[in-house]
N, C-alpha and C positions, 0 to 999 in steps of 0.2 A: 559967758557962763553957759549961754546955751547950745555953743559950739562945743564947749567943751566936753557937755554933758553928752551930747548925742558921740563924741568921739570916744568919749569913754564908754556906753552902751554896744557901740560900732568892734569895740578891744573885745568888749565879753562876751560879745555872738561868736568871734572869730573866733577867741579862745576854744568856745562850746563845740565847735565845729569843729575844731581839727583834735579837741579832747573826744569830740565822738569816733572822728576817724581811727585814730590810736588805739581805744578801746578794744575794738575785738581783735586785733592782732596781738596784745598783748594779754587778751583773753581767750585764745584761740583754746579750740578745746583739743582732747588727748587721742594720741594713738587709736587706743582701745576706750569704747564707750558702751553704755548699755543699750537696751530701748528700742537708739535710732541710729541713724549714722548722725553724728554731731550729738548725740545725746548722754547723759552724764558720765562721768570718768568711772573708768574702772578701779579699784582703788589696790594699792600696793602691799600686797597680800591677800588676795582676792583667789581663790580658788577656780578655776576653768575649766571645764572636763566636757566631751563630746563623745559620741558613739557613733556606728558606720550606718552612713545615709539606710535609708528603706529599702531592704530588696538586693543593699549594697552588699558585697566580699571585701574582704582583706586577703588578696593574694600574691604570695612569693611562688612565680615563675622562674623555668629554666630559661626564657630567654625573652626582649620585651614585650614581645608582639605574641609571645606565642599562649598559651592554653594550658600546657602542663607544667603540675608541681604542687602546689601545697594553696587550701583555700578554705577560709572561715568566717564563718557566718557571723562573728561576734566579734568588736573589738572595742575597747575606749581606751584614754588616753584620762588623765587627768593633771595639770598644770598650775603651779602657784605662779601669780604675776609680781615680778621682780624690779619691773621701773615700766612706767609708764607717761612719756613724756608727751609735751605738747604736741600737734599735728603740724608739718609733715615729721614723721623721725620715726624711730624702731622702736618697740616694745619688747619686752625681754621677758621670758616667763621662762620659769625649772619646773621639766616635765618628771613628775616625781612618780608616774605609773602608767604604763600600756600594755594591757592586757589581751591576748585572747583565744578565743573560744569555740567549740564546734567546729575544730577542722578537720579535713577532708584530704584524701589524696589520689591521683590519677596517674601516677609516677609507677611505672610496670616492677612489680616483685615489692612493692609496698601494700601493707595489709590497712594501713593505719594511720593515725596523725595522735601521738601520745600527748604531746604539748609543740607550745609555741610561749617560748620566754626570752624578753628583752633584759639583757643584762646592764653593767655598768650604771646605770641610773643612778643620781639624775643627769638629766641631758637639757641644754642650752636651747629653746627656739626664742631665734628673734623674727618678730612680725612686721613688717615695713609697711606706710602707710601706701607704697603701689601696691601691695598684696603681696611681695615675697617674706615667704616663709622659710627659715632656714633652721634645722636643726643640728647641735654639732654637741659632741663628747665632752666631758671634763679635761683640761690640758694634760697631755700625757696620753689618753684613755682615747678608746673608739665607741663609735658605735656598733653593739652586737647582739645579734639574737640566736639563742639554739633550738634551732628544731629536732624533737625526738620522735622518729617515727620505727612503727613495728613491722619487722619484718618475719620472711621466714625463717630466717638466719637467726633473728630473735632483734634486741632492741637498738637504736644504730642513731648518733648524735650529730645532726650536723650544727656546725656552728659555722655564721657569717658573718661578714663587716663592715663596714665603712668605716670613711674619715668624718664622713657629713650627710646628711640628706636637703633636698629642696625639696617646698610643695608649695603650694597658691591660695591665698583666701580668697574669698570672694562673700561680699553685703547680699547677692542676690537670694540666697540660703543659706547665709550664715556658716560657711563649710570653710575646710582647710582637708585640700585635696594633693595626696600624692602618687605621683605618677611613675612606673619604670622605674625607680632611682635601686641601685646596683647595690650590691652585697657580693661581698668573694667571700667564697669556701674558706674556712682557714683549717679543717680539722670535719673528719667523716670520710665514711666509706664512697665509691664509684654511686653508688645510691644518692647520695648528696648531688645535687648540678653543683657546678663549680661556679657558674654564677647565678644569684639570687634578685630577681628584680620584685621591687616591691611596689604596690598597687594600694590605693586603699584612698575612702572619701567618708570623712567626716563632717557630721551635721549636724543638729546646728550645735556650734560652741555656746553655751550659757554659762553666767557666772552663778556658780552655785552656792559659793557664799551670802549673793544676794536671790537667793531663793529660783533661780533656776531662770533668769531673762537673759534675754539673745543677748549675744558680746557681736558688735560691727568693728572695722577698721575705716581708719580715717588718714 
């Protein structure tokens, strides 16, 4: 009886122990979390929105490395999150607004920066738990932005494109940063570059549904 007992006590440690092990794999926690990295889940339908780092630009260049073309002091983005699944895997949010503001131009026989408007929205990022960041169009649709700036000649539209953009988060300041990534002219005067490279660092993502705390990736 009292073999038996201790073997049956011997079943329910073993049990306890590999029901521990199972546990957090099968509680692993989500893509997007708040807080901390590992900390509570984001929740689906959560609102995200970020503005450009401190001191940052948002700048569409004529070319990637170089200096001149179109630059602004103000930009946010704001994002509903669409799925949110457990870590490692992608996170999906519908970027429903990005705006922006106080630009500026260096572009010779431009006087001005009218506006800067992202069309087509909404647009698809999915956020991957190595940090890639990818944005892409509605099926069908591109991504595009027109820029109107003033000239002497009076007021002159360019408008550019992609298929997709890529950019990078990173936990250490809560950012999602994009680097060079291309735009073609599709429409606008010799005044327009014909290629459009876009620049821009965002920081920190919070979720502002839940009152404004850092969003990390996991």
């Amino acid at each position: 009886m009292r073999t038996k007992s201790l073997m049956a006590l011997a079943g329910t440690a073993t049990a306890l122990v590999l029901a521990a092990g199972v546990t957090p794999a099968s509680a692993a926690g989500t893509v997007l979390t708040t807080g901390s990295a590992g900390g509570g889940a984001v929740a689906v339908g959560d609102e995200l929105s970020a503005s450009l780092a401190s001191g940052a630009t948002a700048n569409f260049y004529s070319s990637a490395t170089g200096t001149s073309g179109v630059s602004c002091a103000a930009s946010t983005f704001k994002a509903d999150v669409k799925d949110n699944p457990a870590a490692p895997g992608t996170a999906t949010e519908s970027v429903k607004e990005h705006t922006f503001g106080s630009c500026t131009s260096n572009v010779t026989g431009v006087l001005g920066v009218t506006s800067v408007t992202v069309n087509n929205l909404p647009y698809t990022a999915a956020v991957s738990s190595a940090g890639a960041v990818t944005v892409t169009p509605a099926p069908g649709s591109v991504i595009q932005t027109t820029v109107v700036l003033r000239t002497l000649l009076g007021s002159i539209n360019c408008v550019y494109q992609a298929p997709s953009i890529s950019g990078t988060s990173s936990n250490g300041d809560n950012s999602i940063n994009f680097t060079a990534q291309p735009f073609t002219r599709t429409s606008g005067s010799s005044l327009c570059f014909s290629t459009g490279y876009f620049t821009a660092k965002y920081t920190p993502v919070t979720d502002t549904t839940q009152g404004g705390v850092t969003v990390f990736v996991n």
